[in-house]
MDAnalysis code that builds the backbone (N, CA, C; Angstrom):
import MDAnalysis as mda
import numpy as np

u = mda.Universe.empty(492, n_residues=164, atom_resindex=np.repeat(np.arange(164), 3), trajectory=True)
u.add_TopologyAttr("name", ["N", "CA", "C"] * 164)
u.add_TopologyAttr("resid", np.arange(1, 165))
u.add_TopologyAttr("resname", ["UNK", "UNK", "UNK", "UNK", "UNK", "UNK", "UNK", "UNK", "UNK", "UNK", "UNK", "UNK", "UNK", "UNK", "UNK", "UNK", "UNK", "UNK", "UNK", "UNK", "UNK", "UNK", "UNK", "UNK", "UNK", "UNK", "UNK", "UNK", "UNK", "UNK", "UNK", "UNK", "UNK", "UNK", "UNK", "UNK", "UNK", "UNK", "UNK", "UNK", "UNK", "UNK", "UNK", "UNK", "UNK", "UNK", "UNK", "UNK", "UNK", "UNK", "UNK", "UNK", "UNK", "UNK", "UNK", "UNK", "UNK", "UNK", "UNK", "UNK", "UNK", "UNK", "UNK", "UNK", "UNK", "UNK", "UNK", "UNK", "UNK", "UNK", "UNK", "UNK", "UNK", "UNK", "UNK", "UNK", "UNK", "UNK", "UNK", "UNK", "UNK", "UNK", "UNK", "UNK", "UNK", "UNK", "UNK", "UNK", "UNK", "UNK", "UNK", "UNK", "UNK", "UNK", "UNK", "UNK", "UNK", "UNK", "UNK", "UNK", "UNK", "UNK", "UNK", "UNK", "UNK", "UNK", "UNK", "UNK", "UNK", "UNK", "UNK", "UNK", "UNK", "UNK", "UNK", "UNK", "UNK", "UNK", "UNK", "UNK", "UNK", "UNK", "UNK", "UNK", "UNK", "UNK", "UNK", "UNK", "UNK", "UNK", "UNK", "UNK", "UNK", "UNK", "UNK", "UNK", "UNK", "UNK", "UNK", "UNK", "UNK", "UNK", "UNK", "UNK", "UNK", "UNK", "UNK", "UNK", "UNK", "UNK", "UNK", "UNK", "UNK", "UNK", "UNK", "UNK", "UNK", "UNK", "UNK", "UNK", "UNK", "UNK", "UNK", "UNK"])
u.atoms.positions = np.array([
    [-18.037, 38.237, 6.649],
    [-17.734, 36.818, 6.757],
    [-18.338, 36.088, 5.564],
    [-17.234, 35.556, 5.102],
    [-17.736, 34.636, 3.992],
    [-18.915, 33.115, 4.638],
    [-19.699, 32.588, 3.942],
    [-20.246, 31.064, 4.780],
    [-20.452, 30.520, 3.318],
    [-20.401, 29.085, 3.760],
    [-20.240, 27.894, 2.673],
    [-20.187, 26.980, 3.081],
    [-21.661, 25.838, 2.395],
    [-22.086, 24.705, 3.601],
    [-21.895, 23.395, 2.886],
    [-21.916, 22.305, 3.607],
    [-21.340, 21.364, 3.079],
    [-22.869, 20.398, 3.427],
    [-23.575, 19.476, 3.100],
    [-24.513, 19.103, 3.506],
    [-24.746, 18.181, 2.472],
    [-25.848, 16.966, 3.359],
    [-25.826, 15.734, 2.477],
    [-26.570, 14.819, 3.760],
    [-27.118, 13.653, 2.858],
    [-27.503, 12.803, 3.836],
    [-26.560, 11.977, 5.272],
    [-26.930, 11.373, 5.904],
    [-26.321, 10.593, 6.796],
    [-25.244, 9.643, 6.122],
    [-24.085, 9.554, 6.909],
    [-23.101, 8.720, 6.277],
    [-22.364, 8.767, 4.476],
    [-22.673, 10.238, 4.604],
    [-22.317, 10.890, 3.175],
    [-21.031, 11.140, 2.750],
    [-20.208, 11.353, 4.145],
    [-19.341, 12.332, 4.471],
    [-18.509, 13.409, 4.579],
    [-19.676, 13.812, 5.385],
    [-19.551, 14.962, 5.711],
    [-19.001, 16.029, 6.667],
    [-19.361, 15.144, 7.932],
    [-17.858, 15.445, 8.715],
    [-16.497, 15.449, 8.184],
    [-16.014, 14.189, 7.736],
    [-14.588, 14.022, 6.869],
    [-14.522, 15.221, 5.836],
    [-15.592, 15.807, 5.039],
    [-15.478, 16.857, 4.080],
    [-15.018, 18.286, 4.813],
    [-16.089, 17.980, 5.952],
    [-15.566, 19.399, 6.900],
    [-14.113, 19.399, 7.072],
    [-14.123, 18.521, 8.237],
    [-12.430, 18.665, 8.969],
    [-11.487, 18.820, 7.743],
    [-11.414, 18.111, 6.666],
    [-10.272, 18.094, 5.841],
    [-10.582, 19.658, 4.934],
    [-11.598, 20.163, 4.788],
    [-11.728, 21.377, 4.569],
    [-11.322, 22.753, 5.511],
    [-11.255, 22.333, 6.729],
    [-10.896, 23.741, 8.104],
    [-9.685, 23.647, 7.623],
    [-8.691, 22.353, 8.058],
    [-7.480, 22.402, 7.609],
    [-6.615, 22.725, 5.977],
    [-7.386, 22.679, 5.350],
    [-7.025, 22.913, 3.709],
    [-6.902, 24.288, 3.746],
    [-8.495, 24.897, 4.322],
    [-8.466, 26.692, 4.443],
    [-7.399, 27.312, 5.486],
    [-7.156, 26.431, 6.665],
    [-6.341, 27.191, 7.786],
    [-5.112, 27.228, 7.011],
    [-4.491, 26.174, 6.325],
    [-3.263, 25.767, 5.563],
    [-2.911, 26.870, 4.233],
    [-4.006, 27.682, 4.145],
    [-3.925, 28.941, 3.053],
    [-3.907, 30.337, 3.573],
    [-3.893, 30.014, 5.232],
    [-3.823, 31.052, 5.796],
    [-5.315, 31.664, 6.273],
    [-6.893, 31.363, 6.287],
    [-7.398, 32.144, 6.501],
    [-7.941, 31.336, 7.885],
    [-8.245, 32.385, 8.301],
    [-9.327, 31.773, 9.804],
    [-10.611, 31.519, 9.297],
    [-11.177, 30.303, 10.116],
    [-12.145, 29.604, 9.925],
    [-13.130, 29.355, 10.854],
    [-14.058, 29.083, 10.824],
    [-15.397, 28.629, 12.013],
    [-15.848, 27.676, 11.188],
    [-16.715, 26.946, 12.257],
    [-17.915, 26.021, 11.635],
    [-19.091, 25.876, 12.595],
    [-20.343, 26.150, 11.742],
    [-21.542, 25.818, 12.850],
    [-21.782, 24.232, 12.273],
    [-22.081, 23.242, 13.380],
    [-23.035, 22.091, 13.131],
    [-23.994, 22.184, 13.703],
    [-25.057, 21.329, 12.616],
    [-26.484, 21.154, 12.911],
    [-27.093, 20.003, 13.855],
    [-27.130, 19.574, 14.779],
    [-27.240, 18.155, 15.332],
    [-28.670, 17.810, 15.588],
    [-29.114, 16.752, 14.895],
    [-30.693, 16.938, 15.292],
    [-31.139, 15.862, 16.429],
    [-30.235, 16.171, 17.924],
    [-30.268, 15.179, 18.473],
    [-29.917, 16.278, 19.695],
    [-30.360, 15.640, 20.990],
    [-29.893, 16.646, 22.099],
    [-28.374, 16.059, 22.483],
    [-27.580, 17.184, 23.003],
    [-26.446, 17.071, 23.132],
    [-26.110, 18.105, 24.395],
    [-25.153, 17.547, 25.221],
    [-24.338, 18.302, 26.329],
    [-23.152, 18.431, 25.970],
    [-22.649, 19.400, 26.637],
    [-20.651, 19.954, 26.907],
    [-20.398, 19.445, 27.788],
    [-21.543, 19.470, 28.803],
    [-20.701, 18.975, 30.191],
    [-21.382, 18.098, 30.683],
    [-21.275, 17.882, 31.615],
    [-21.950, 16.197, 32.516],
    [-21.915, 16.605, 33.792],
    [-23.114, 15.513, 33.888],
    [-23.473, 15.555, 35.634],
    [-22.069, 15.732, 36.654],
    [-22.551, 16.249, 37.023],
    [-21.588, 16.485, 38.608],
    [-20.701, 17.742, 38.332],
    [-20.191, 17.917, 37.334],
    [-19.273, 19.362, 36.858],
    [-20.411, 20.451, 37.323],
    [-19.378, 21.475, 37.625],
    [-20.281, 22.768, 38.404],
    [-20.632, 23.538, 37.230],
    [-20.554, 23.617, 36.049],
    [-21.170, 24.431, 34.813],
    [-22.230, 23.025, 34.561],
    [-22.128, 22.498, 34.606],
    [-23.717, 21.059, 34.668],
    [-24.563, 21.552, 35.748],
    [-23.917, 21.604, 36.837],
    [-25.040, 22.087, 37.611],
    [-25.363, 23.512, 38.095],
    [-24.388, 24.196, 37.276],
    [-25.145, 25.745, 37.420],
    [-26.345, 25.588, 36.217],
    [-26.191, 25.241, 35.093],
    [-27.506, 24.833, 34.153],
    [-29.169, 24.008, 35.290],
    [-28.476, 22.969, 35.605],
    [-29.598, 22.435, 36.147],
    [-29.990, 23.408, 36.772],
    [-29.320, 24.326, 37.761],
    [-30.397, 25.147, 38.993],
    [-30.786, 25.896, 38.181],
    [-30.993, 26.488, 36.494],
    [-31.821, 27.145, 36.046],
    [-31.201, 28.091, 35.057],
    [-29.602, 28.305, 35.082],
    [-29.487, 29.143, 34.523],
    [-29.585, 29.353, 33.217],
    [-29.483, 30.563, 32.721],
    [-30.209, 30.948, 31.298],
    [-28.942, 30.848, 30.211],
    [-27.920, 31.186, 30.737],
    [-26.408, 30.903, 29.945],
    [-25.805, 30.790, 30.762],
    [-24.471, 29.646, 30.795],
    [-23.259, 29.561, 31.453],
    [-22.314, 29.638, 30.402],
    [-20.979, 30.202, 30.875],
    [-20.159, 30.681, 30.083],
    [-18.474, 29.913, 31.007],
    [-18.337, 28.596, 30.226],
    [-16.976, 28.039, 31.089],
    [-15.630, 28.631, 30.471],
    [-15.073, 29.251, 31.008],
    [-13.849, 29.494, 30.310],
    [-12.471, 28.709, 31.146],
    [-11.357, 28.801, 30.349],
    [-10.025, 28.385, 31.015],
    [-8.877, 29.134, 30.206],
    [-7.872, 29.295, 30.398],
    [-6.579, 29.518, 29.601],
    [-6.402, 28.887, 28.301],
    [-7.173, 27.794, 27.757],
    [-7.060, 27.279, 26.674],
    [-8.222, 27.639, 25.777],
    [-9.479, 27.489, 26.329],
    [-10.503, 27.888, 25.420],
    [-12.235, 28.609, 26.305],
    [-12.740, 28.585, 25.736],
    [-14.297, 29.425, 26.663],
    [-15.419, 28.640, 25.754],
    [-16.323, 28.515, 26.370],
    [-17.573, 28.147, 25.713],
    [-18.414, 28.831, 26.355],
    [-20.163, 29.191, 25.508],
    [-21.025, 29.867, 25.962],
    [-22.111, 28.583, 26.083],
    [-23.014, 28.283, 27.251],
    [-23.630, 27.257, 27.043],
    [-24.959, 28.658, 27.001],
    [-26.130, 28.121, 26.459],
    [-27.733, 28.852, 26.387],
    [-28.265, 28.160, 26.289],
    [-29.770, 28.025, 27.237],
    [-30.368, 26.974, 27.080],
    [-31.963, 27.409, 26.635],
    [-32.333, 26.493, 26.102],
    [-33.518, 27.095, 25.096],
    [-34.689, 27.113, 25.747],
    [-34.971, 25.810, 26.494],
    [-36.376, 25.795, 27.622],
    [-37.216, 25.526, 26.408],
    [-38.129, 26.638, 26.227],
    [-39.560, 25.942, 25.128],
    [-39.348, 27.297, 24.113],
    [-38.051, 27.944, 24.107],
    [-37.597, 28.943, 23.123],
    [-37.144, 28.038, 21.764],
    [-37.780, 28.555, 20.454],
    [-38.099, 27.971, 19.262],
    [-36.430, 27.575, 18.949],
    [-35.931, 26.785, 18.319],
    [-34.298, 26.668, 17.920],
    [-33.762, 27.975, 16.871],
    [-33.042, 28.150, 17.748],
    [-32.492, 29.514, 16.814],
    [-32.112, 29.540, 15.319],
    [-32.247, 30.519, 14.394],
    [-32.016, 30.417, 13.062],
    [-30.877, 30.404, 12.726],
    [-30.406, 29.823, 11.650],
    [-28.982, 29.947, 11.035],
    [-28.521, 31.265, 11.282],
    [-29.133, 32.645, 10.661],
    [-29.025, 33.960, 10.763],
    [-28.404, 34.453, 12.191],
    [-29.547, 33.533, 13.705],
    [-29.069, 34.313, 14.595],
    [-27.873, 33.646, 14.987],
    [-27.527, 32.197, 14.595],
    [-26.501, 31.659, 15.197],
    [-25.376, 32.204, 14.493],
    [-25.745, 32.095, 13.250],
    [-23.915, 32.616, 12.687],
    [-23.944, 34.754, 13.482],
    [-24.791, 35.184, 13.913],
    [-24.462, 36.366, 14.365],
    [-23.477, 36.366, 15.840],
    [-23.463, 35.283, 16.037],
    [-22.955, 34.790, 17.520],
    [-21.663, 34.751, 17.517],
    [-21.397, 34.727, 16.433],
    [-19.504, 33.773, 15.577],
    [-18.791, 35.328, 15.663],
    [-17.718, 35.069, 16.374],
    [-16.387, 36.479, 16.389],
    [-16.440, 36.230, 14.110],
    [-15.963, 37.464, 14.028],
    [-15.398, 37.410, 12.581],
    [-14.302, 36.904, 12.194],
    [-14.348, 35.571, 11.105],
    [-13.494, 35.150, 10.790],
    [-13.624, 35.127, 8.967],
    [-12.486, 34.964, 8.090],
    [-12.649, 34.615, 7.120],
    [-13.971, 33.623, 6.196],
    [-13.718, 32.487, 7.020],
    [-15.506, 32.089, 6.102],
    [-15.365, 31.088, 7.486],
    [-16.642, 30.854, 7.288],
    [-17.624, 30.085, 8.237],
    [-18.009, 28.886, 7.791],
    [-17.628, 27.484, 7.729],
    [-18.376, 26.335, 6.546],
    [-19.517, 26.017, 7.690],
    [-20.234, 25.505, 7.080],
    [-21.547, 24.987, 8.001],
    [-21.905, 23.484, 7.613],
    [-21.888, 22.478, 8.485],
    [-22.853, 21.871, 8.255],
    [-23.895, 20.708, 8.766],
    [-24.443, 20.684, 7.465],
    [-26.223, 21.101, 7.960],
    [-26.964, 22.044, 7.427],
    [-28.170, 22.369, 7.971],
    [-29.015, 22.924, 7.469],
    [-29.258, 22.813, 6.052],
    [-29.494, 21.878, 5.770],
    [-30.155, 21.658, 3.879],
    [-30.536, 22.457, 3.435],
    [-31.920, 23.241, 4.107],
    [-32.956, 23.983, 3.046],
    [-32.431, 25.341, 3.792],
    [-31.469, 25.737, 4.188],
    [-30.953, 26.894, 4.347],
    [-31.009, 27.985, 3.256],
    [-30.594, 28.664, 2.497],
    [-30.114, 29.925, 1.822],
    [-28.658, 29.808, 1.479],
    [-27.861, 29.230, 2.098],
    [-26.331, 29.547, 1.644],
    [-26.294, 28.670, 0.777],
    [-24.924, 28.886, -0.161],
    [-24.508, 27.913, -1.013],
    [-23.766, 26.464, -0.295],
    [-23.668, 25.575, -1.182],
    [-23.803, 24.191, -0.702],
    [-22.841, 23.650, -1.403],
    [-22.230, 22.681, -0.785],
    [-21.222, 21.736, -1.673],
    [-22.053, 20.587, -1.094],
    [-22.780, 18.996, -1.858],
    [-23.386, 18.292, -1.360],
    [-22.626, 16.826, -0.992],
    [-22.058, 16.519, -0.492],
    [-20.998, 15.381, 0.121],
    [-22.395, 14.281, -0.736],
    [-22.026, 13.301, -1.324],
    [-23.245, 11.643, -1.678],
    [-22.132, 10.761, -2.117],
    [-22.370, 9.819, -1.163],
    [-21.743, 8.428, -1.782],
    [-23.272, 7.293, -2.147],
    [-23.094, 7.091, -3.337],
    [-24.058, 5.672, -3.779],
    [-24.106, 4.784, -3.017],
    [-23.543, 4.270, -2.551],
    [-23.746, 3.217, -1.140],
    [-24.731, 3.383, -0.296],
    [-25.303, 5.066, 0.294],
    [-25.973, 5.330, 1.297],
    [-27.112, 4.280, 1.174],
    [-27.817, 4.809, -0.451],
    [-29.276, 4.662, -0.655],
    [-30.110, 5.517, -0.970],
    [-29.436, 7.035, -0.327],
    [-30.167, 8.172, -0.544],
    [-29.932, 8.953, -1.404],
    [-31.026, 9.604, -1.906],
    [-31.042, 10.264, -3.531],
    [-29.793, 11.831, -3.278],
    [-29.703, 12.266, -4.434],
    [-29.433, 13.448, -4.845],
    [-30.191, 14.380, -3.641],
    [-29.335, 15.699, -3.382],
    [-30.272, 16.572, -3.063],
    [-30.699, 17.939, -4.131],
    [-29.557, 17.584, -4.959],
    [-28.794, 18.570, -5.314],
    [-29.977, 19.040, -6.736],
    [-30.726, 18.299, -7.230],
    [-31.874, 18.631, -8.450],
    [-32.565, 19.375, -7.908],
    [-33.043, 19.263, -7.214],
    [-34.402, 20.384, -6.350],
    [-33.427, 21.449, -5.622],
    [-32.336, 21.440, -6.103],
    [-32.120, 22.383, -4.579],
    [-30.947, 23.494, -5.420],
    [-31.173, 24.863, -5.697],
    [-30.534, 25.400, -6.563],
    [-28.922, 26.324, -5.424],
    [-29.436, 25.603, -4.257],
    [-28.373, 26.636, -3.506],
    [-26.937, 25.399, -3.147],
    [-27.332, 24.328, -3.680],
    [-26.056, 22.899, -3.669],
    [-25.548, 23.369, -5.740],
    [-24.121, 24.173, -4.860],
    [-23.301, 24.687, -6.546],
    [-22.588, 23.377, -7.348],
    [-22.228, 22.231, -6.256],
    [-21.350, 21.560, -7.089],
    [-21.651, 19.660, -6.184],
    [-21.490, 19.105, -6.150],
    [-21.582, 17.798, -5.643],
    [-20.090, 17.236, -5.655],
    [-20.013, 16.575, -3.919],
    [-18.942, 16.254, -4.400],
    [-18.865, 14.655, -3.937],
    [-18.634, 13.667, -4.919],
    [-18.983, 12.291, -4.495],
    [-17.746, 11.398, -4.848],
    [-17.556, 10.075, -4.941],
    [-16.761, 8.704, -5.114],
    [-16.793, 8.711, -6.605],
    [-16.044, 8.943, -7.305],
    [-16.090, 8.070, -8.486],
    [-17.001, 8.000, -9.428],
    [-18.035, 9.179, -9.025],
    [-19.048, 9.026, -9.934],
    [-19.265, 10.807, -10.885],
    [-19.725, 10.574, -11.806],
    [-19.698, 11.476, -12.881],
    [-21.150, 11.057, -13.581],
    [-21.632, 12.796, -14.080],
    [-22.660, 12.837, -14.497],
    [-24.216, 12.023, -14.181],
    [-24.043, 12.735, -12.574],
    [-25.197, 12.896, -11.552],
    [-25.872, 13.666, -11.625],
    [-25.364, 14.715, -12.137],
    [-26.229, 16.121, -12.377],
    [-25.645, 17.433, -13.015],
    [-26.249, 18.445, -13.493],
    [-25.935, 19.858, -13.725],
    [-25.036, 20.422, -12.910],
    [-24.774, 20.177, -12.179],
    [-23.940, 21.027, -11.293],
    [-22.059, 19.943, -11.788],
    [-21.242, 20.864, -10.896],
    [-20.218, 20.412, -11.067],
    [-19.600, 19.272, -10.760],
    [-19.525, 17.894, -10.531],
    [-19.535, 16.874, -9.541],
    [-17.816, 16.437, -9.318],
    [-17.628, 16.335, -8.177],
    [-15.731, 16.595, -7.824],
    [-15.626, 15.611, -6.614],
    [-14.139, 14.855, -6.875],
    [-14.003, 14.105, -6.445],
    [-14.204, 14.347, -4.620],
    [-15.182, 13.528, -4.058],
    [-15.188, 13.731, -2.488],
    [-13.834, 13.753, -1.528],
    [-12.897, 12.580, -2.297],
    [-11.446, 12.867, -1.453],
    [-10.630, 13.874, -2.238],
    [-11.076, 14.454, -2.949],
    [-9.930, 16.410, -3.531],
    [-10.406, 16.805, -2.626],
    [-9.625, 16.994, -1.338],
    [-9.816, 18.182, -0.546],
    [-9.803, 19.461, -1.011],
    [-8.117, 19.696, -1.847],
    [-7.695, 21.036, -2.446],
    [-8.662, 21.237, -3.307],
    [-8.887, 20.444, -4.345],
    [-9.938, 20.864, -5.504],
    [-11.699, 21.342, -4.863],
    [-11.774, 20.768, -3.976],
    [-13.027, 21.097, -3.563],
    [-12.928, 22.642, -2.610],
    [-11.918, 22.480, -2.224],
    [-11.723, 24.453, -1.353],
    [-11.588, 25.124, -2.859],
    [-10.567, 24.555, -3.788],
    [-10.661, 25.857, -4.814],
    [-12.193, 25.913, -5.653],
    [-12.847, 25.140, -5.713],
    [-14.213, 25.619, -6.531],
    [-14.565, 26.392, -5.244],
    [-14.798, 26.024, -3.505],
    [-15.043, 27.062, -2.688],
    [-14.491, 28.242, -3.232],
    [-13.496, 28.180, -2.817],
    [-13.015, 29.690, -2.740],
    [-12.874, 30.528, -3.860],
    [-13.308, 30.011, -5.502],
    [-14.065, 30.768, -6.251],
    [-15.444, 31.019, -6.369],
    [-16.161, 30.494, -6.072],
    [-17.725, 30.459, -5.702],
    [-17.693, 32.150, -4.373],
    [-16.774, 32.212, -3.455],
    [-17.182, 33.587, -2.603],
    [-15.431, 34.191, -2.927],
    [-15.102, 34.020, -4.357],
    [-13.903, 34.950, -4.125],
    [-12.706, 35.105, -3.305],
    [-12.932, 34.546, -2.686],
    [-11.452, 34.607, -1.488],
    [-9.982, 34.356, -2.134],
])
């Protein structure tokens, strides 16, 4: 499995970089995943649903499936947050995996920054962000900097960066 992460401050965009990236790659034919990082607690399900309350009485994983899709819920208790490593081991095999999140990860990086935020570069200190991709702006840095709305242009520096 190929992986290739997209990451950047808040309101960077980065979601928008994702989604228009699954579809650019699905649109070339390859299968795709994505892990996100959320640094916030989050549920699938809600009170009163019976996979909500098989969790509450304790359980260690619930697993909801239907004819359309399955999810694995695991719940951590005071178990440390799992590593990038063990989570992407979790992922069926697909063509590449984009991720994002995890900043100070190991994988390579495309860094989503719009000037508006406020927030700096990540991309000087950080040798695993290959190319930046922002608004209108040029010569931010060493790396390659590409327009944030080229979807296509930003999958093809991907998909020469791991070959595909």
């Amino acid at each position: 499995m190929h992986v290739y992460g997209v990451t950047g401050w808040k309101n960077a965009g980065k979601t928008g970089l994702m989604t228009r990236l699954v579809a650019e790659f699905r649109g070339r034919g390859l299968s795709v995943s994505t892990l996100k990082h959320a640094h916030h607690r989050f549920d699938m399900d809600h009170p009163g649903k019976d996979s909500y309350r098989h969790r509450e009485a304790g359980a260690h994983q619930v697993l909801l499936a239907s004819g359309h899709r399955w999810a694995l819920m695991t719940e951590l208790n005071d178990a440390p947050e799992p590593s990038l490593a063990e989570l992407l081991a979790q992922l069926a095999p697909v063509d590449l995996v984009l991720i994002e999140g995890w900043k100070r990860d190991s994988h390579p990086k495309v860094e989503a920054w719009r000037e508006g935020t406020g927030h700096p570069l990540i991309a000087p200190g950080d040798p695993t962000i290959r190319a930046v991709a922002a608004k209108g702006a040029t010569g931010l840095t060493d790396r390659p900097v590409l327009d944030l709305d080229d979807t296509p242009a930003i999958a093809d520096f991907i998909a020469r960066e791991l070959g595909l």
